[in-house]
N, C-alpha and C positions, 0 to 999 in steps of 0.2 A: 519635503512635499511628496507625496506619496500618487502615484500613475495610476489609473484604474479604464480599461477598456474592456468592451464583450462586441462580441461579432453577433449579427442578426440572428436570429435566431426562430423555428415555428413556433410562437408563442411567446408565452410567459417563459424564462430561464428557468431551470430545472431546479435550483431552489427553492422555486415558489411553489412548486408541483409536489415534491415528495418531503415523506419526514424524513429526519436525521435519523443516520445510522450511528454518528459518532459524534459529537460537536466539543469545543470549546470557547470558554466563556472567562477574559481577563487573564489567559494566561500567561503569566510571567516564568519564567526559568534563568537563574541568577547561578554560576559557577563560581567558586575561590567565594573571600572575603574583605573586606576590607580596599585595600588598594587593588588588590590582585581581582577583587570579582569581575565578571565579564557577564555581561546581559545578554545569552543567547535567547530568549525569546522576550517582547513587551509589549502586555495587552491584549495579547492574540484573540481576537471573538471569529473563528470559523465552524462554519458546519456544513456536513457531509454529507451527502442526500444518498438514503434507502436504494439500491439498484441501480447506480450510477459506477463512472470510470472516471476516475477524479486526478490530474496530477499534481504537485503539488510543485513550482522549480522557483527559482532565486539564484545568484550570485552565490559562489562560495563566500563560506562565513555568514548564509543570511539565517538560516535558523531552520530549514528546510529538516534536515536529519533529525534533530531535537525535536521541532514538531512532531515528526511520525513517532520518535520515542515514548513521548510524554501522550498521544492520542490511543496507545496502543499500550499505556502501562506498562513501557522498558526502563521508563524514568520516572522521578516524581516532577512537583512542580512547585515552583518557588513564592505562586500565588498563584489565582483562580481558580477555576474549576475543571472538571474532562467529566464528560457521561458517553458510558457504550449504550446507545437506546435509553431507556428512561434510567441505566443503570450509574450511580455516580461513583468514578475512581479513585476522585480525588480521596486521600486518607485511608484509601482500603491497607490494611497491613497484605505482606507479602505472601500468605498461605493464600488470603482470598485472590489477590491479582494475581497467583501462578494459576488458580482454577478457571479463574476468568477468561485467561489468556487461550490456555489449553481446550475451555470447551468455545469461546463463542469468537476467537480471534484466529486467524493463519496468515502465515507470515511467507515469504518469498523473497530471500537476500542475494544479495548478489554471487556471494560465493559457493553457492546452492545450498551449501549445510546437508548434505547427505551421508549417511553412517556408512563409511566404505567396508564394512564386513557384511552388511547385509545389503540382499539383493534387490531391485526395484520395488516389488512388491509389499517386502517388509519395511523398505523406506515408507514407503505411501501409508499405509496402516498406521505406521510406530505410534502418533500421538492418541490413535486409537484404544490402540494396546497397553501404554502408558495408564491411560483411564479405566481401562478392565473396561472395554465396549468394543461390542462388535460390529463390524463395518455393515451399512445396509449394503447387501449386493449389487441391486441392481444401479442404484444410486453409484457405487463403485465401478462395476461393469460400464455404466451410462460416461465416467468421466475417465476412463482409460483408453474405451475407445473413441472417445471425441481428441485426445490427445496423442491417438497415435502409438500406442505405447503396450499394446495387447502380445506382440512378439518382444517385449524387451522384460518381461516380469522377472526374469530366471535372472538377468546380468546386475551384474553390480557396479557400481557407479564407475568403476574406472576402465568397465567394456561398457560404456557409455560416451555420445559426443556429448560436447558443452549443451547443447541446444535439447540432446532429450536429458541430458541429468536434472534441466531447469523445468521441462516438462515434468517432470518426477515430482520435484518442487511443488510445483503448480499444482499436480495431483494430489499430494500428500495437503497443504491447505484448503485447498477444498473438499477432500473426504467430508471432516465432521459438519461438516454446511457453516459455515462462521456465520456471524455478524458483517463480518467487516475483515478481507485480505487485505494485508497490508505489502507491500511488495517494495522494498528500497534497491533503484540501480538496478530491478530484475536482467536488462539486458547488459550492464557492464562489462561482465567475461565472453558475453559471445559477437559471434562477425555479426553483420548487417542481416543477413542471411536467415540464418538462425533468430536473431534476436527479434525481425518480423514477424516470424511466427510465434514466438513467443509474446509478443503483443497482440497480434490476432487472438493466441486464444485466450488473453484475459479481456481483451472488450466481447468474446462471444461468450466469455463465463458472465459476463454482466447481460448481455441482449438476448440471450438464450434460457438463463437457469437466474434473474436477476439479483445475480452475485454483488457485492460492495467491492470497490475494490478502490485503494488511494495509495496511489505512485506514488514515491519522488526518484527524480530523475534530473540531469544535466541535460540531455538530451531532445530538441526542440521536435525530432523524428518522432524517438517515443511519447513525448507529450500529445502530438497530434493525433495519435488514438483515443485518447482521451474525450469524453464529452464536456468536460471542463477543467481550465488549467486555474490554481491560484497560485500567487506570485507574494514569494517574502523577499523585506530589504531589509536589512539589519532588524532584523528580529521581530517584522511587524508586517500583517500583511497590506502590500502594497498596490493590491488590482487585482482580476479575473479576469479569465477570458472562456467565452461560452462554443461552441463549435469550433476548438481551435484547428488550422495549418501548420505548418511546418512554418512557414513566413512570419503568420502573424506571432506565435510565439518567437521568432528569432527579433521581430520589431520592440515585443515586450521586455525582453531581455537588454536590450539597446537599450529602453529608455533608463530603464535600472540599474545599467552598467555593468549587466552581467557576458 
């Protein structure tokens, strides 16, 4: 039996407000075969609302990481459907979902994924570069220094702390404007410290510049930046929650067992 709670909220919940940026529709994801297969995701029907800060948490082993894989074309899927905007995934062969990826998705991993030979600036461009397109300026200019990050162009990630090389991150996926950041554990590697502000500025890339952007996280801290959290249990989404705290997702998590 499956838990499902939202905190009051003004108005109608933000789903009913905006269109999807990303959604899915009966998706399943089936590992191994036979005896060995394992059902990371069953039936999944979510969608992601245009301009929102979304997290996504569950129990280890609930399907949380696969979701973001398979919403974000790192994976396929073993039934149903995935659309970025009116675009559909499902079935794309891999030349189209590496294009896909690279112009209308950015990504922010927990381990920053930054090229240690090249210096900040050439990190943030790279996927730029990659596509043979040049960075709008001011657009560029506008997101390095909301991030802090105007005196740090020259160094390379490892005259870098944790907290601006994820900054970096941050910058480098929102250059080309995505669709949709996808961010898995962005604050994993950093203190508390650091990792606030790392959360501060992906909800002000959403309330600011109405960037997409869909967590997952373990973290009931990071979730409550969030404008809305969904909640998987064994492979299925189990409840939402709209305005969350730090409490009420810790209450969510209890009833899940996570």
């Amino acid at each position: 039996m499956s838990w499902t709670t939202t905190q009051p909220a003004q108005g109608p919940g933000p789903t009913r407000l905006r269109e999807a940026a990303v959604r899915a529709q009966g998706v399943g994801k089936v590992y191994g075969r036979g005896e060995n297969a394992v059902s990371a995701l069953r039936g999944v029907d979510v969608s992601f609302d245009k301009g929102a800060f979304t997290a996504i948490m569950g129990p280890s082993g609930s399907g949380k990481s696969t979701l973001m894989h398979v919403l974000a074309g790192l994976d396929t899927v073993s039934g149903g459907q995935v659309w970025l905007g009116d675009t559909e995934l499902t079935g794309m062969n891999d030349a189209r979902l590496t294009r896909l990826r690279r112009d209308r998705i950015g990504f922010v991993f927990q381990a920053f994924n930054l090229i240690p030979a090249l210096n900040a600036q050439a990190n943030i461009e790279l996927p730029l570069t990659l596509a043979g397109r040049a960075p709008d300026r001011e657009w560029y200019d506008s997101i390095v220094q909301r991030l802090g990050l105007a005196q740090r162009l020259t160094h390379r990630p490892s005259e870098l702390s944790g907290g601006q090389q994820q900054r970096v991150a941050i910058a480098r996926a929102l250059l080309p404007r995505p669709d949709v950041v996808f961010a898995d554990e962005p604050t994993g590697n950093l203190d508390s410290t650091s990792g606030a502000e790392v959360l501060s500025m992906l909800r002000a890339s959403v309330r600011e510049t109405g960037q997409t952007v869909v967590m997952v996280t373990h973290d009931p801290v990071a979730a409550s930046y969030a404008d809305r959290v969904v909640l998987l249990a064994d492979g299925a989404i189990a409840g939402e929650l709209f305005n969350p705290t730090t409490d009420s997702v810790l209450d969510a998590l209890r009833h899940l067992g996570g």
